[in-house]
NUNU-35873 format. One record per atom (N, C-alpha, C, O): atom name; residue in three letters; x, y, z. Coordinates in pm, 1 decimal, decimal comma. Example, Ala and Ser with C-alpha at 12.3 -4.5 7.8 and 13.67 -1.06 7.14 Angstrom:
<pts>
- N;ala;1319,0;-569,0;780,0 $
- CA;ala;1230,0;-450,0;780,0 $
- C;ala;1320,0;-330,0;780,0 $
- O;ala;1423,6;-331,9;846,5 $
- N;ser;1285,0;-225,0;708,0 $
- CA;ser;1367,0;-106,0;714,0 $
- C;ser;1290,0;3,0;787,0 $
- O;ser;1340,9;113,8;803,9 $
</pts>
This chain:
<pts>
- N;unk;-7553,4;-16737,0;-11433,4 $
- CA;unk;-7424,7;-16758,5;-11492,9 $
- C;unk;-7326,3;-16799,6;-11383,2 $
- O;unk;-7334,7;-16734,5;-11279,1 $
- N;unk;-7234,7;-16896,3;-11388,9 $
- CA;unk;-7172,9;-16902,2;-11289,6 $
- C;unk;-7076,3;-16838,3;-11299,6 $
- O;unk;-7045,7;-16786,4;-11406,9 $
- N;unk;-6993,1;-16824,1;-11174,3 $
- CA;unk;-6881,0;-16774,3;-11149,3 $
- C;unk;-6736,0;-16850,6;-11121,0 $
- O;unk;-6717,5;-16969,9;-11097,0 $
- N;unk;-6644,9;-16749,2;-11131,0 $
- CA;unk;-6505,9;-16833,2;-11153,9 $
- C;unk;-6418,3;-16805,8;-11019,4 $
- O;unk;-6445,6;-16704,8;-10954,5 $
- N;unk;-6300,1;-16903,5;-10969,4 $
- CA;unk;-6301,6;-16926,3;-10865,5 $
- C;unk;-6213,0;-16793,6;-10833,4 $
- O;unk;-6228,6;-16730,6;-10728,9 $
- N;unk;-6109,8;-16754,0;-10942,2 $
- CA;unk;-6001,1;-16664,6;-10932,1 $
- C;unk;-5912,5;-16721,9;-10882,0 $
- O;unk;-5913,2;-16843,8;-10864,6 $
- N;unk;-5831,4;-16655,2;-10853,4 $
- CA;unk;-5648,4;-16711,2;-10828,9 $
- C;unk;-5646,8;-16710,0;-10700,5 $
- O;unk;-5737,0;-16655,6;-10636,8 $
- N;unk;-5545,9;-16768,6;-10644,4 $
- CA;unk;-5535,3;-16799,2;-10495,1 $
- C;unk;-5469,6;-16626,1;-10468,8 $
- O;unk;-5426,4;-16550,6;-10555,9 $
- N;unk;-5481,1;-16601,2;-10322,9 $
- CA;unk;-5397,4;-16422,9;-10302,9 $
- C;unk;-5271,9;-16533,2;-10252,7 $
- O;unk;-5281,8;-16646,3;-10205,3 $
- N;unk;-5148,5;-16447,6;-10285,0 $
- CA;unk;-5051,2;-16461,3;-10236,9 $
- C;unk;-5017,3;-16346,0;-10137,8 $
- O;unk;-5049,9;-16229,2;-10159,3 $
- N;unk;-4937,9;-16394,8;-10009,3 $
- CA;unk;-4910,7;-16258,3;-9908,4 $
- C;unk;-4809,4;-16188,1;-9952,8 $
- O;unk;-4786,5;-16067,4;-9944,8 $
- N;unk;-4733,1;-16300,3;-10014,8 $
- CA;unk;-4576,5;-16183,2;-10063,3 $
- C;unk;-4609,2;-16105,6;-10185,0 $
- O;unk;-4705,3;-16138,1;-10254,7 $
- N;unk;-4539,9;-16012,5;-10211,6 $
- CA;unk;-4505,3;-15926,7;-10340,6 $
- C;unk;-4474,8;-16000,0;-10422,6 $
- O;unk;-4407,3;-16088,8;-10370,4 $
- N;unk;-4490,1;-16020,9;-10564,9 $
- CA;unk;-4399,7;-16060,1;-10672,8 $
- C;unk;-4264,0;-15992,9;-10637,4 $
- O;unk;-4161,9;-16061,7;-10634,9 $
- N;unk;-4261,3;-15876,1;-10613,4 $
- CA;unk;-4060,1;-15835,4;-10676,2 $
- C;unk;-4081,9;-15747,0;-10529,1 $
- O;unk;-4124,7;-15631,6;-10527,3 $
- N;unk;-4047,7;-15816,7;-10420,7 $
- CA;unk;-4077,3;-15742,3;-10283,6 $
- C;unk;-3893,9;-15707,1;-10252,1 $
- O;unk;-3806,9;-15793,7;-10242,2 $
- N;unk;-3879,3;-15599,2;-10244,5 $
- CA;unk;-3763,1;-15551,1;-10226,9 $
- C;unk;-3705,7;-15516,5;-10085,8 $
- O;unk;-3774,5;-15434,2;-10025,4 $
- N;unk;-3615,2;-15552,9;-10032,2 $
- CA;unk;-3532,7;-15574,8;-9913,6 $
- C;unk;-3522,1;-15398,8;-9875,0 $
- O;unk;-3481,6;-15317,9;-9958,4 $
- N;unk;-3562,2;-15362,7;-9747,0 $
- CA;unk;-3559,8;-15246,8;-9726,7 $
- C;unk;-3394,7;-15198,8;-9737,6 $
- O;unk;-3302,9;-15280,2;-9746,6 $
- N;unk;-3376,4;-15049,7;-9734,7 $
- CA;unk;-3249,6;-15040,9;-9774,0 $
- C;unk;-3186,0;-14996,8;-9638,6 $
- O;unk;-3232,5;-14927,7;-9548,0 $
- N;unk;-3043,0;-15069,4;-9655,7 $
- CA;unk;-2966,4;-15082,1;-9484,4 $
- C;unk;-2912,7;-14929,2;-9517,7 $
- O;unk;-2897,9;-14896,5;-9635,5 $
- N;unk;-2890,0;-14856,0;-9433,2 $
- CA;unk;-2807,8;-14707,8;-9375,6 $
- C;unk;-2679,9;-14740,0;-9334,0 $
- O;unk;-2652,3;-14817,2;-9242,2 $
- N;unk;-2606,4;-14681,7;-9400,3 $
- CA;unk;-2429,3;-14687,4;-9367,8 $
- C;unk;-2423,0;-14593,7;-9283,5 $
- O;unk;-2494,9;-14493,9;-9284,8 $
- N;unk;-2292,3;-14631,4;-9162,9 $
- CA;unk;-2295,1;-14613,7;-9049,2 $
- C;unk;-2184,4;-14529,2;-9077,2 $
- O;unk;-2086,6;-14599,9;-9101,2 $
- N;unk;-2156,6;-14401,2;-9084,7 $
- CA;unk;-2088,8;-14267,5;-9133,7 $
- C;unk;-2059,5;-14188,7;-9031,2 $
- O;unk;-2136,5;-14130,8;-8954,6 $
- N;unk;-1911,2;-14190,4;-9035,1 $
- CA;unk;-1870,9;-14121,1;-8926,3 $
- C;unk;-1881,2;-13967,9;-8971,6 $
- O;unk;-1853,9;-13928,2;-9084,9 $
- N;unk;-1937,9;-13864,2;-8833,7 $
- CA;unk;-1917,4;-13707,0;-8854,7 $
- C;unk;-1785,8;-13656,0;-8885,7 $
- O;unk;-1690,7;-13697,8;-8819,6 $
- N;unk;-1768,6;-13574,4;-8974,0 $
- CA;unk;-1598,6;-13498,3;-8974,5 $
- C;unk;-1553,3;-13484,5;-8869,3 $
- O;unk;-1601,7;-13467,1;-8757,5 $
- N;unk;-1438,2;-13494,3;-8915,0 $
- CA;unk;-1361,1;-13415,5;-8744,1 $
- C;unk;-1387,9;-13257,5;-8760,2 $
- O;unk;-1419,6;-13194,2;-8860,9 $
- N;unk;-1369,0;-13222,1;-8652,0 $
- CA;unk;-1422,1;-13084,5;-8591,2 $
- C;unk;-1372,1;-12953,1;-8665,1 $
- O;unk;-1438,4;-12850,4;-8679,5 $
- N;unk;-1258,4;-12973,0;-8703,6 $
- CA;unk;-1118,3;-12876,3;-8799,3 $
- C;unk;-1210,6;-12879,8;-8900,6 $
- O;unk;-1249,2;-12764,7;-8920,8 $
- N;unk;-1290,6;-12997,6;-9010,2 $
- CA;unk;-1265,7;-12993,1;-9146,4 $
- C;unk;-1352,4;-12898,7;-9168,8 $
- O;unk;-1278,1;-12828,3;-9237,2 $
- N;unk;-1433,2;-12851,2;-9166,2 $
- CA;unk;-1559,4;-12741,9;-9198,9 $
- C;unk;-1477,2;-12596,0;-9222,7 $
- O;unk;-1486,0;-12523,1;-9321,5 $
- N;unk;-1396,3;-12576,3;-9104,1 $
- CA;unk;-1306,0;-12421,6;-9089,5 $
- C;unk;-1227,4;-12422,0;-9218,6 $
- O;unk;-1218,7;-12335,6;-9305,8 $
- N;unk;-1163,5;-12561,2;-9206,4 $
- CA;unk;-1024,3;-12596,6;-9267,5 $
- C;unk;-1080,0;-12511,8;-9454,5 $
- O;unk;-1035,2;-12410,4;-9508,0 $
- N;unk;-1176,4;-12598,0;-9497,9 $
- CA;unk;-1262,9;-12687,8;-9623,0 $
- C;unk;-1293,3;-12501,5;-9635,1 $
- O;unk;-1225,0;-12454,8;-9726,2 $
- N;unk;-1370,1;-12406,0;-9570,1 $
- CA;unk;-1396,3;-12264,4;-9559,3 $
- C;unk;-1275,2;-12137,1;-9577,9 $
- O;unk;-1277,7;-12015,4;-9596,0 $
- N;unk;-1180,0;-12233,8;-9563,2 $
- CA;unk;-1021,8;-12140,5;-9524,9 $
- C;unk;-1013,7;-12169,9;-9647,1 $
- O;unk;-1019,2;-12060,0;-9702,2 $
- N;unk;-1002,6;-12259,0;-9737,5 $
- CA;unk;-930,6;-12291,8;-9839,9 $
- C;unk;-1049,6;-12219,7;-9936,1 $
- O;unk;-980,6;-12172,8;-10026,6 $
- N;unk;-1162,3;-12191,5;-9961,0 $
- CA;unk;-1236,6;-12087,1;-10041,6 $
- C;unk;-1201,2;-11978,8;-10018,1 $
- O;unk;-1218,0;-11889,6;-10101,1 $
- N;unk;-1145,1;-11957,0;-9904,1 $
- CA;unk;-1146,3;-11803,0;-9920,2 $
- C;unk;-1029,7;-11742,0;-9916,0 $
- O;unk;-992,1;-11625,4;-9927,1 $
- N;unk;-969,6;-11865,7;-9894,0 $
- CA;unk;-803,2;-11799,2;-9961,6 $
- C;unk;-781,4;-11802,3;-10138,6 $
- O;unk;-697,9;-11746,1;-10209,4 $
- N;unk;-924,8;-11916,9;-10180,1 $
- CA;unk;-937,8;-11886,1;-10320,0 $
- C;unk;-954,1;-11724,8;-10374,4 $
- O;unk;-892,1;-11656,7;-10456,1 $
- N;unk;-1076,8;-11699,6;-10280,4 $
- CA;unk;-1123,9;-11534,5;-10305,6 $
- C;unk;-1023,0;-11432,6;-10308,1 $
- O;unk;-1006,6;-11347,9;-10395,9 $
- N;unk;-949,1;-11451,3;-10190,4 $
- CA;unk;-846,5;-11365,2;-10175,8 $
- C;unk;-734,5;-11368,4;-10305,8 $
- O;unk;-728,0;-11269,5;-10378,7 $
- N;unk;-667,4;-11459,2;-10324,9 $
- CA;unk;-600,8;-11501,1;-10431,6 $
- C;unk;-656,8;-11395,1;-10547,7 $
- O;unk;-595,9;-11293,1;-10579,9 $
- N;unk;-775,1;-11435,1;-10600,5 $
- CA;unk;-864,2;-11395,0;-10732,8 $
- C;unk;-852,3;-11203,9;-10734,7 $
- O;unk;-833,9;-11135,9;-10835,6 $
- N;unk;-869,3;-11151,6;-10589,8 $
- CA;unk;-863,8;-10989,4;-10589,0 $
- C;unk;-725,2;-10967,9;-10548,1 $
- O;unk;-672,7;-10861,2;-10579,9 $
- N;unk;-677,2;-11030,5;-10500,4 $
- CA;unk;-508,5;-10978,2;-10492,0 $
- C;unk;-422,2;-11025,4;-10626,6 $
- O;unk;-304,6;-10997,1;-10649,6 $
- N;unk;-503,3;-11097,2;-10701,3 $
- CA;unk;-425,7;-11076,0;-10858,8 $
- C;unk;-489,7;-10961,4;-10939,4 $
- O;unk;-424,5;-10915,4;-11033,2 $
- N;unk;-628,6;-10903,9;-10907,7 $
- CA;unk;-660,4;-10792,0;-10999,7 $
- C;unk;-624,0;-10675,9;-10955,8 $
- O;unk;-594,5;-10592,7;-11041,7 $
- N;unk;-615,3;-10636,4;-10810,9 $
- CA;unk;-551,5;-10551,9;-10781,7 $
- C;unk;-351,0;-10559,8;-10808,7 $
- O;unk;-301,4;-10448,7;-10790,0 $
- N;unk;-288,1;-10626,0;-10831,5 $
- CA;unk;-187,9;-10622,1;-10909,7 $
- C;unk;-93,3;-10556,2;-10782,3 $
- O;unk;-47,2;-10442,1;-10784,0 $
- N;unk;-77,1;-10647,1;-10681,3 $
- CA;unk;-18,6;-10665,1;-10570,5 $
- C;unk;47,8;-10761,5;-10491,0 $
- O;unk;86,7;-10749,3;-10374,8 $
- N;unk;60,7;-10910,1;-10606,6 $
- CA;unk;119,8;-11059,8;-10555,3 $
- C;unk;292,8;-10985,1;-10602,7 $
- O;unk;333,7;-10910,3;-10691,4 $
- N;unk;327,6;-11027,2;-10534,8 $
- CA;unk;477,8;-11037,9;-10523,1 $
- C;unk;549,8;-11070,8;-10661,0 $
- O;unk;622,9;-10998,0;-10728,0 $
- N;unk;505,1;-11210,5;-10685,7 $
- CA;unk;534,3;-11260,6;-10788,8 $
- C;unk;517,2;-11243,9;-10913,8 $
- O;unk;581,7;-11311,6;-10993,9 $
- N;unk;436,7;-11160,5;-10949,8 $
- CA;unk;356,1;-11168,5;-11100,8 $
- C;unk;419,8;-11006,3;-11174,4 $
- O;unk;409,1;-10960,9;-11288,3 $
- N;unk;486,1;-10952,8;-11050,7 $
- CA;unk;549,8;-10851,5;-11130,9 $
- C;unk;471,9;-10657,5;-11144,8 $
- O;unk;527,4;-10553,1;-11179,0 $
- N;unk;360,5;-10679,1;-11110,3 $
- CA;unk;299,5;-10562,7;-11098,7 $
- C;unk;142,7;-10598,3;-11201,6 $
- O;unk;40,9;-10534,9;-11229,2 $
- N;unk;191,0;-10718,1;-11229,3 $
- CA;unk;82,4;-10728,7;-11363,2 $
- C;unk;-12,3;-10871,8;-11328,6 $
- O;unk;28,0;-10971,2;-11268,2 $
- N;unk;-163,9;-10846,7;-11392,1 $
- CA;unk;-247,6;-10955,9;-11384,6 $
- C;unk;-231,0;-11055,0;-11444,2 $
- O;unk;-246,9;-11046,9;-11566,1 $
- N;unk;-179,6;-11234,4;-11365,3 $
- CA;unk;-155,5;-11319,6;-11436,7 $
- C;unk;-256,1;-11403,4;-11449,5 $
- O;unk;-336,4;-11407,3;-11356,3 $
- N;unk;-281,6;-11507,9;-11589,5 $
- CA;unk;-409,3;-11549,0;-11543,8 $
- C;unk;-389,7;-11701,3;-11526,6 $
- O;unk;-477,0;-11783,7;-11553,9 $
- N;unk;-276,5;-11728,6;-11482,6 $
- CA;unk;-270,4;-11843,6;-11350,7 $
- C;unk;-287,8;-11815,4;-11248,0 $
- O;unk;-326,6;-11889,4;-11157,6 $
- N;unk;-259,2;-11688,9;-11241,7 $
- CA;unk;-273,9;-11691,6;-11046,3 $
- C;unk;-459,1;-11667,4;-11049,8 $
- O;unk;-511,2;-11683,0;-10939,4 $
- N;unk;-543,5;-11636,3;-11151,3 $
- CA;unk;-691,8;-11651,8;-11162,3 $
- C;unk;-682,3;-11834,4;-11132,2 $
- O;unk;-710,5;-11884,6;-11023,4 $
- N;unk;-648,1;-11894,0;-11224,3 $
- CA;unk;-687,1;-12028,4;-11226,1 $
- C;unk;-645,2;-12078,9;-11117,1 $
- O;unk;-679,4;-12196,1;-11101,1 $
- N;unk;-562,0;-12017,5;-11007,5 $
- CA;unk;-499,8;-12090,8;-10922,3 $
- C;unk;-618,5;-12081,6;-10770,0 $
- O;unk;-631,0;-12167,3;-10682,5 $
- N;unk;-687,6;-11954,9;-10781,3 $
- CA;unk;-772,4;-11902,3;-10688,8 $
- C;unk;-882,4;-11996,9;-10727,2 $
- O;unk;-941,7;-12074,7;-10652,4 $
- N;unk;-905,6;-11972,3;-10894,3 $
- CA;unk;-1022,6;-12031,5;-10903,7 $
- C;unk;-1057,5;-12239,2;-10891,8 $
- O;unk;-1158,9;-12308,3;-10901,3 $
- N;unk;-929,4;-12264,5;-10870,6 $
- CA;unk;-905,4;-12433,8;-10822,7 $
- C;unk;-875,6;-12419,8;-10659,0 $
- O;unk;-840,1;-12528,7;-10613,8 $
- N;unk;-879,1;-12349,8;-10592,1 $
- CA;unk;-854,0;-12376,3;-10454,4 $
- C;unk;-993,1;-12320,6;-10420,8 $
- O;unk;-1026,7;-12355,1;-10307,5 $
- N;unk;-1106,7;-12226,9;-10499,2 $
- CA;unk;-1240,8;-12271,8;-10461,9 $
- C;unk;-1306,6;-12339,1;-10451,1 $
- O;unk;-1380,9;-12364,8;-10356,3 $
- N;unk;-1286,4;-12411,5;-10607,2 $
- CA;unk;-1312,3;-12569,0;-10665,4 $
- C;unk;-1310,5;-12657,4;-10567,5 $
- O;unk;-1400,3;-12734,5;-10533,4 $
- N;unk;-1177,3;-12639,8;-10512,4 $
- CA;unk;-1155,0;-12763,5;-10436,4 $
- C;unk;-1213,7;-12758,1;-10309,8 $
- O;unk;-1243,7;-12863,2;-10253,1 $
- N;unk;-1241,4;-12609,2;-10238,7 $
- CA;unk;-1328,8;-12623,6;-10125,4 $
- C;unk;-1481,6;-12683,1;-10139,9 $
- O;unk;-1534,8;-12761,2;-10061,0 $
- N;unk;-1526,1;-12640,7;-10231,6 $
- CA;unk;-1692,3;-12688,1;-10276,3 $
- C;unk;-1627,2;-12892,0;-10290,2 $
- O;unk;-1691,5;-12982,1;-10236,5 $
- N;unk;-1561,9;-12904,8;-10330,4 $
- CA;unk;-1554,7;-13035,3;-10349,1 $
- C;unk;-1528,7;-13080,4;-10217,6 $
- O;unk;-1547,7;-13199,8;-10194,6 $
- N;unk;-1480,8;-12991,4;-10109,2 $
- CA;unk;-1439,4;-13054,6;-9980,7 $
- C;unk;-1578,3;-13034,4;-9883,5 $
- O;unk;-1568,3;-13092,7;-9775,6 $
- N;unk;-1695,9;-12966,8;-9903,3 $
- CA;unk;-1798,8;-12911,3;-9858,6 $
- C;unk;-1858,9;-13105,5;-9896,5 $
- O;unk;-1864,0;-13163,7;-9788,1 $
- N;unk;-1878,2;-13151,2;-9953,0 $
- CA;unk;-1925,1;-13289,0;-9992,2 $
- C;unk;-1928,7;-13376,6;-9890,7 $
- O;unk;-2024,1;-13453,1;-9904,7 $
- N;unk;-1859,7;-13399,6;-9785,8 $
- CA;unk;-1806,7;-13452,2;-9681,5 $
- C;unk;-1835,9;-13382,4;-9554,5 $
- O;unk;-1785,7;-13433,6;-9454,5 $
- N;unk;-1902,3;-13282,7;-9539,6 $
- CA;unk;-2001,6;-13198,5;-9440,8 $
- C;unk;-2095,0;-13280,0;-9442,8 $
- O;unk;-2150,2;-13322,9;-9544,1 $
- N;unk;-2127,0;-13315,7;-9297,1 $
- CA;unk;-2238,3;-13329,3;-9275,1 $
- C;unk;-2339,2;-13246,9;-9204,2 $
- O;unk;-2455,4;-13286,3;-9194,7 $
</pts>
């Protein structure tokens, strides 16, 4: 029986994809890590110095802005942790 010749090989890939370039990313400055750490834990602090019922402001009593206020200046440290390298 004879045989068939088959297809020529090609060297390239059909869908050969361009390796991927690395962006050239500068390290934080040296402050932001402390800074980005200060600001969680002045969240924390915030959060038990409103249940213990000792902020100045709130009168003797638990407000629950000054919760939401602790609990967005944590927020915002985890969002500042993003930018750690």
């Amino acid at each position: 029986m004879p045989e068939s010749k088959g297809r020529a090989k090609n060297d390239k890939k059909r869908y050969q994809l361009e390796p991927a370039r690395k962006k050239k990313t500068k390290p934080p400055k040296r402050w932001y890590a402390p800074a980005v750490l200060s600001v969680m834990g002045l969240g924390v602090v915030v959060i038990v110095l409103n249940y213990m019922a000792v902020l100045p402001f709130t009168g003797g009593q638990t407000k629950g802005i000054v919760l939401w206020l602790g609990l967005g200046l944590i927020f915002a440290g985890f969002m500042g942790t993003m930018g750690i390298r």
